[in-house]
N, C-alpha and C positions, 0 to 999 in steps of 0.2 A: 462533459464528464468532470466530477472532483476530480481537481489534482490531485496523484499521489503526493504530493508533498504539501497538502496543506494540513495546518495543526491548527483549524479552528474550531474543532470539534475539541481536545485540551483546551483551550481558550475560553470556548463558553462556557464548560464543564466546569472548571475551577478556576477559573479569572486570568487575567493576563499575569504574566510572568513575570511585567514592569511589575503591577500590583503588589503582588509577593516581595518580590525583590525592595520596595520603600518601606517596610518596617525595618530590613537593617541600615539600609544607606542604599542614596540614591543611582551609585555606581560604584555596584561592588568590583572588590578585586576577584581577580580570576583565581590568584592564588588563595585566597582568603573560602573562595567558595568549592575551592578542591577541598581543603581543609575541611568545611561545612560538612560535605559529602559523606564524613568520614564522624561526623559527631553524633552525641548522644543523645541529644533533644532530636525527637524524628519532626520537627517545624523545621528546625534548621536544616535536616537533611532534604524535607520536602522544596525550600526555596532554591536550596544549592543546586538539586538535581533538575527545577523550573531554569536555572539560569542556564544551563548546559541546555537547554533548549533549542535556546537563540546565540549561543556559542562554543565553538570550536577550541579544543585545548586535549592535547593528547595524554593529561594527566588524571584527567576525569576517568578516562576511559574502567580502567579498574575498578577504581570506587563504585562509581555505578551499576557493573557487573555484579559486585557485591552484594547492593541494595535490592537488585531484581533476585540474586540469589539467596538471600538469605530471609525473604516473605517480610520484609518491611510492608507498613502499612498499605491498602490499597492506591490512595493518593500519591504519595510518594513512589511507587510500583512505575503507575502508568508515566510520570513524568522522568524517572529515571528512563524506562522505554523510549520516550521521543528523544531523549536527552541520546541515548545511542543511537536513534537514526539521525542526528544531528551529528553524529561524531564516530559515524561507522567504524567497523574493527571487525577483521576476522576474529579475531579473539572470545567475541563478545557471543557470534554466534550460535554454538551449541548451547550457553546459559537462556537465550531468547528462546531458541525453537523449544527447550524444555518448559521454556513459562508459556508458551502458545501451546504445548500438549496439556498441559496442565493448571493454569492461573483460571478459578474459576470468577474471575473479574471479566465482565467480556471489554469495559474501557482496556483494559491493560494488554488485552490481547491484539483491541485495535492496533495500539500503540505498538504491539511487537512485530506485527505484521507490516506495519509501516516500517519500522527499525530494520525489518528483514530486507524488506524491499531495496531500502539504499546501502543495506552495506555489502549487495550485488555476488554474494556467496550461494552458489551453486548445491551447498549442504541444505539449504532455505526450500527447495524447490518442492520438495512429494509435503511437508510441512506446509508449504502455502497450500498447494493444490489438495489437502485435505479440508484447511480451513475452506476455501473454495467451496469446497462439496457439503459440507456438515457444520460447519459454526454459525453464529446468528446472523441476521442480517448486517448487522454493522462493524462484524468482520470481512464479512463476502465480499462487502464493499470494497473493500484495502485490498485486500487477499488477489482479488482480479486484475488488480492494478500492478502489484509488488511483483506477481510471480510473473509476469513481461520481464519488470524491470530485473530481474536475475533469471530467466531462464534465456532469454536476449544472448545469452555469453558464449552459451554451447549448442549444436544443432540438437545434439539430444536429448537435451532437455526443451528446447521451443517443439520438439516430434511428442515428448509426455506430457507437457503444457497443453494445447491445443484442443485436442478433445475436452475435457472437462472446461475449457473457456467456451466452446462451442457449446456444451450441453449447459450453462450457465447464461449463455445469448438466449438458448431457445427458452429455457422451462423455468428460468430463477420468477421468482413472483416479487422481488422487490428491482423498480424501473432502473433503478440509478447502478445497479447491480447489472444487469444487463448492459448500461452504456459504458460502467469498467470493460468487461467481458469486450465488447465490442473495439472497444479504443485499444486493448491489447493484442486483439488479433491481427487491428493494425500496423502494431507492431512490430509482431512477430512475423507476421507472413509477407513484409519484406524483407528478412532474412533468411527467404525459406526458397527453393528451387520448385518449379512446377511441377507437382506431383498430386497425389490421389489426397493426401492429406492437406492440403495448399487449395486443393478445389475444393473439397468439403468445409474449409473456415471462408472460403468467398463465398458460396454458395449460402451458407449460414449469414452471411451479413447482408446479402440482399434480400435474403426471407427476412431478416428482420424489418431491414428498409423499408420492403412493401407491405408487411403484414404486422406487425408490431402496432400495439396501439399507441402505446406513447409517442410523443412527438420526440422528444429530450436522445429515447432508445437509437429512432427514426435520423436523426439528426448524426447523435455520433456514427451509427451504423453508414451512413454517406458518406463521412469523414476519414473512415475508415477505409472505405472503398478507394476514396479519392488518395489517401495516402500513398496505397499499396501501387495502385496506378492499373489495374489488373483490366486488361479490354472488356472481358465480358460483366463487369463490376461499373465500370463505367457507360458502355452503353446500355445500360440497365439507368442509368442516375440521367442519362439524354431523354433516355426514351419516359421516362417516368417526369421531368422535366416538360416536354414536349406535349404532355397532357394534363400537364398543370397538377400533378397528385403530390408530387412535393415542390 
């Protein structure tokens, strides 16, 4: 499964962050690049908001807020976005879920839906699980991953998660989509009590197990199983073992 927390998708998109960062100097200041954030060259704001990327500083937090709010350039947009899953804030949240309703960039929306993911606010949840359902492929992707990592907090929101992770295992047509889907139900339905809903997401994971054609789907969907630890999930991965099918 991608990590949710990988930003190499930003990386190969528009260069590393080091890269940007060596036309002003080779280790910018932190303060210097809060400032940046907030200037009038959108270059400058573009590197500032790259550096908050790869660090931590509770002064960014605003500014950046700002720059997704206020429809700065596309570039600039998406890396402000990872810049606040880099430096999560309640705060920040309703300005994100408003750029994932609406930013018709789908890079930016990646990037908001990873922002959502870690900054583990529970307002993030029917926003994810719509991206889930209706955005492109290359949000879905994030989207399956993020809405675990914040629906994780409360039963009832891992109870309105789950079907739509399930219906995104069986029927998503992109593979890597299906092994998010799958590594989330992982996670969720170890937090979840044995019931009617809890069977239907194990039940989902070993149809995938056995009938899935990818291998990649195949693979997390076991992983899965094995996490959760669930007997009839397991003996299902002996017995399919035992005959050599995986």
């Amino acid at each position: 499964m991608p990590s949710p927390n990988d930003l190499d998708l930003l990386n190969e998109t528009f260069g590393t962050p080091g890269e940007d960062a060596e036309v002003t100097a080779s280790q910018p200041d932190a303060t210097d690049m809060v400032e940046s954030l907030r200037a009038e060259d959108k270059t400058k704001r573009m590197i500032a908001a790259r550096y908050f990327c790869d660090h931590r500083d509770e002064r960014a937090i605003a500014p950046l807020i700002n720059i997704i709010a206020t429809n700065d350039c596309p570039l600039t947009r998406v890396s402000a976005a990872y810049a606040l899953g880099r430096n999560p804030s309640a705060e920040a949240v309703p300005t994100l879920i408003e750029l994932l309703e609406n930013d018709w960039n789908g890079y930016v929306r990646k990037g908001v839906v990873w922002a959502l993911g870690n900054c583990g606010d529970r307002r993030a949840v029917e926003p994810l699980i719509h991206a889930l359902k209706t955005d492109i492929s290359a949000v879905r992707l994030w989207a399956a991953s993020s809405v675990a990592q914040v629906a994780k907090l409360e039963y009832d929101d891992i109870i309105q998660s789950i079907p739509p992770l399930i219906a995104g295992l069986r029927r998503d047509k992109m593979a890597a989509v299906r092994s998010n889907c799958a590594w989330s139900l992982g996670q969720l339905c170890r937090e979840m009590p044995s019931n009617v809903i809890y069977a239907t997401a194990i039940d989902a994971l070993i149809e995938s197990l056995v009938e899935d054609e990818d291998i990649g789907v195949k693979e997390d969907a076991r992983a899965a199983l094995l996490r959760v630890g669930d007997p009839n999930g397991l003996q299902m991965i002996e017995e399919l073992e035992a005959e050599g099918l995986i």
